[in-house]
C-alpha positions in Angstrom: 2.0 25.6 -12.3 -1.2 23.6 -11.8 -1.1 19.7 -10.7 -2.6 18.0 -13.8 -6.3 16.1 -12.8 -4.9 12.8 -12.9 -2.1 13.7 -10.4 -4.8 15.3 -8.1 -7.2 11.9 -8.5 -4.7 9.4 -7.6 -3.0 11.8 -4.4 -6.8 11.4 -3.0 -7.2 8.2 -4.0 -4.2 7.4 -2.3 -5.2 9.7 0.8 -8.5 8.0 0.8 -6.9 4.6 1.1 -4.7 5.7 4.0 -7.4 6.8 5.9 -10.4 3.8 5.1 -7.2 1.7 6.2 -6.5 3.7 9.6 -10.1 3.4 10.7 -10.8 -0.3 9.7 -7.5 -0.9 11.7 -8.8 1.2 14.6 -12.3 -0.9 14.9 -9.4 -3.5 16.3 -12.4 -6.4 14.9 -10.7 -6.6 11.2 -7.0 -5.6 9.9 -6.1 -4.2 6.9 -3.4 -6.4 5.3 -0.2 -4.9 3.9 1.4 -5.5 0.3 3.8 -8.0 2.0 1.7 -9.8 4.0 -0.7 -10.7 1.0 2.5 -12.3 -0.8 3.5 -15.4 -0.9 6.8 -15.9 1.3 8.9 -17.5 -1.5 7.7 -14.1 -4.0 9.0 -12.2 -0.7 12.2 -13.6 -0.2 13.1 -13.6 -4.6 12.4 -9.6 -4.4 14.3 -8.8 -1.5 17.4 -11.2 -3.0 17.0 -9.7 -6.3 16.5 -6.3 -4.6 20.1 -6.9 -3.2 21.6 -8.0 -6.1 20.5 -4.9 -7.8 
């Protein structure tokens, strides 16, 4: 059974990202944020309660 095209777009899409990530990292001059890191602390700390709840 074939992958459909959009399946295929968005698993290189999402390779691409791992890798432009890896090698901005690795110039050690600039850092990639993560998800997290780009929240604010009070949006962090509701999801992981609510995560718990749930």
């Amino acid at each position: 059974m074939k992958k459909p095209i959009s399946r295929i777009l968005i698993s290189r899409t999402l390779e691409l990202a791992k890798e432009l990530r890896a090698r901005i990292n690795s110039t050690e001059a600039f850092q990639v944020l993560e998800f997290p890191a780009l929240l604010n602390s009070s949006i962090c700390r509701a999801t992981h309660s609510t995560a718990a709840v749930n």
